[in-house]
C-alpha positions in Angstrom: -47.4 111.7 94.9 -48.9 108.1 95.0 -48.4 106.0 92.2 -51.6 104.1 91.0 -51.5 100.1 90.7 -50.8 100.6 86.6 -48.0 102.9 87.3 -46.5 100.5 90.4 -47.2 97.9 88.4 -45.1 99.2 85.1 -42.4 100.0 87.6 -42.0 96.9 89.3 -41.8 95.0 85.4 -39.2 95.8 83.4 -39.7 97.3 79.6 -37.6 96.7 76.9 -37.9 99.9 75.1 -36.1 102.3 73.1 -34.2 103.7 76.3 -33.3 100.2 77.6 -29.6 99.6 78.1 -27.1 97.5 79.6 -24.1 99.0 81.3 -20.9 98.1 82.6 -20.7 99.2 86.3 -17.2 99.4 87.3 -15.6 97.4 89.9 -15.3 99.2 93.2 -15.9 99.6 97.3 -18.7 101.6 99.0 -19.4 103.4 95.9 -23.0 105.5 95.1 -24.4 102.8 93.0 -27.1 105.5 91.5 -24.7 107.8 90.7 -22.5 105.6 88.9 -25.0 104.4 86.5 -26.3 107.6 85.7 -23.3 108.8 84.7 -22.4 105.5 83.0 -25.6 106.1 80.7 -24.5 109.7 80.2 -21.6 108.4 78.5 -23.4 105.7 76.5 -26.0 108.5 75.6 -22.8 111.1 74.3 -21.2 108.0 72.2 -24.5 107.4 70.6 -25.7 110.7 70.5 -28.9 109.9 72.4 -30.5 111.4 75.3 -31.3 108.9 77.7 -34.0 110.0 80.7 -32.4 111.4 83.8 -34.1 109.1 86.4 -34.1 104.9 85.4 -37.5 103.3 86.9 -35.2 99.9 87.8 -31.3 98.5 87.7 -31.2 95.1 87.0 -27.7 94.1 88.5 -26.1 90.7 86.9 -23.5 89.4 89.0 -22.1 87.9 86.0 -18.3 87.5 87.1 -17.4 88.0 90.6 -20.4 88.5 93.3 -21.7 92.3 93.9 -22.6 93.7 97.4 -25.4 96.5 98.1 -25.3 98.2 101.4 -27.3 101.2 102.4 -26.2 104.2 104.8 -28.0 104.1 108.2 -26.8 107.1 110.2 -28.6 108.3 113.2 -28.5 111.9 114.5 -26.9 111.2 117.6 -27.7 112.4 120.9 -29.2 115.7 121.5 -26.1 117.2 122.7 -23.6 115.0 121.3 -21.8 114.6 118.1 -23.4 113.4 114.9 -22.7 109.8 114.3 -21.8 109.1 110.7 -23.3 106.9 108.6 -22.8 103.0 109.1 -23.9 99.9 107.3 -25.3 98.3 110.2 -26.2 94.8 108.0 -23.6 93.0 106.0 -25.6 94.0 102.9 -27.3 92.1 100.2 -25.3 89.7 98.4 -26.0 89.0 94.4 -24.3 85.7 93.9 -21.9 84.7 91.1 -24.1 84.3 88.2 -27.2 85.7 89.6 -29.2 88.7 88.7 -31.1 91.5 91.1 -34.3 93.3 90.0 -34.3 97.2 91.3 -37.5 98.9 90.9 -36.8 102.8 91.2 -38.8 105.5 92.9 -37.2 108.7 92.0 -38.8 111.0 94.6 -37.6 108.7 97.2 -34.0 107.2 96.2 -32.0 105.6 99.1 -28.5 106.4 98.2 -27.4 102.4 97.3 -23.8 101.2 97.4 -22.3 98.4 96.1 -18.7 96.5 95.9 -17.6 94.2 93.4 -14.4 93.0 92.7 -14.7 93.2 89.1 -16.8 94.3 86.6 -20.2 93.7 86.3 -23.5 94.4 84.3 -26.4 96.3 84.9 -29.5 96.0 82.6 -31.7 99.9 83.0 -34.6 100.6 82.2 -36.5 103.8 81.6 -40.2 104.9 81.3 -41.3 105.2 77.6 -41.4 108.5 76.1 
């Protein structure tokens, strides 16, 4: 399904809206990124008894102590005979700075699994669709 310019437009700017939270998002190596928050807003939503959506439309990640690291899997299937090569970060990945911030926009029909690695904890503004 295509999004229409309002919707990609509402995506790529952030709302501040009754679903808006900021996480922590635990220090770590190689770790699903997606995954992670999800399950960190799961447990905000349980403490404040409050059902947060299931799918954030963007993450935005504060490298507010130590600098964070995104990587994505690349994995190719290998040759036709041969054995399937598993998944490489073939790119030293995107580096968020100390004291800098990363905007996410999220598509959640087509979510490439994101990693990250921080050496301590961090912060991660998310933000859902009204309603």
């Amino acid at each position: 399904m295509a999004l229409t310019p309002d919707a990609l437009e509402y995506r790529e700017t952030p709302v501040l809206n009754t679903n808006c939270l900021v996480i922590e998002l635990p220090s770590g190596t190689a770790t699903d990124l997606l995954t992670t928050v999800n399950n960190r807003v799961a447990a905000v939503g349980t403490q404040m008894a409050h059902t947060y959506p299931t799918m954030p439309i963007g993450l935005l990640i504060s490298a507010n102590t130590v600098e964070v690291l995104l990587l994505t899997p690349n994995a190719g299937p290998g040759p036709p005979d041969g054995p399937v090569i598993a998944p490489t970060h073939v790119a030293v990945g995107i580096n968020i700075p100390i004291g800098q911030s990363l905007y996410l926009p999220i598509s959640g029909a087509s979510v490439t699994p994101f990693s990250y690695t921080c050496g301590a904890v961090s912060s991660v503004a998310v933000f859902f669709a009204e309603g």
